[in-house]
N, C-alpha and C positions, 0 to 999 in steps of 0.2 A: 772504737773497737776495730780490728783487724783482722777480717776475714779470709780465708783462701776458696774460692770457688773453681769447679772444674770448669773449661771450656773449649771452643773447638772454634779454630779460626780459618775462615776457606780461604781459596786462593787471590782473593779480591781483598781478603784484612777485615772479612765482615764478621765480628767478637759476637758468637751466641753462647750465650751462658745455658749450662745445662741445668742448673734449679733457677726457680724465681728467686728472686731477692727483692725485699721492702728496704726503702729507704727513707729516713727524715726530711732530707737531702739531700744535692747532686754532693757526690763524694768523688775524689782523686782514687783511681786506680795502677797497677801496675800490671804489667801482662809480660809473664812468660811464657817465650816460647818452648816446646819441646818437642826432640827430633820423631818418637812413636809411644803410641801406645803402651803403656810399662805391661808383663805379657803378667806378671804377681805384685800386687801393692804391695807398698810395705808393712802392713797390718798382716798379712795373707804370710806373708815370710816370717815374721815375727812369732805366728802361730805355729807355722810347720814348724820350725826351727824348737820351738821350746821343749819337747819330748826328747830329743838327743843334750839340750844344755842341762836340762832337769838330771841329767845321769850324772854329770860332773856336781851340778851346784848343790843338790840334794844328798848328800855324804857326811857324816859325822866332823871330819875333820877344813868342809869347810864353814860349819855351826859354829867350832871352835876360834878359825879365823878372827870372821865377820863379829861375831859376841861380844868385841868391845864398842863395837855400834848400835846395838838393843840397846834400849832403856832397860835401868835397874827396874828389880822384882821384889 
């Protein structure tokens, strides 16, 4: 299984992970690095974001569109 865990690596390359993790076994990892703190996850934007897309996707004519991708009724 493939996990992605948050973590924070100091200036010496010392990887502390910020949850615990259990493992079966010693596992291969990969680590990214990245340049700050993101200031809105992406979960965070997804949600502002949905009350202005909801004005567009929410309309009659795009039910019509989309309708030949519902399952028949």
């Amino acid at each position: 299984m493939i996990r992605t865990i948050e973590a924070t690596i100091d200036e010496q390359g010392n990887v502390r992970l910020l949850e615990p993790v259990k493992l079966p076994s010693t596992r291969r990892a990969l680590v990214t690095i990245l340049e700050d703190a993101p200031s809105v996850s992406a979960n965070e934007t997804a949600l502002l974001s949905e009350p202005v897309l909801a004005k567009d996707w929410n309309r009659p004519e795009e039910d019509v569109a989309w309708s030949h991708l519902q399952p028949e009724r």
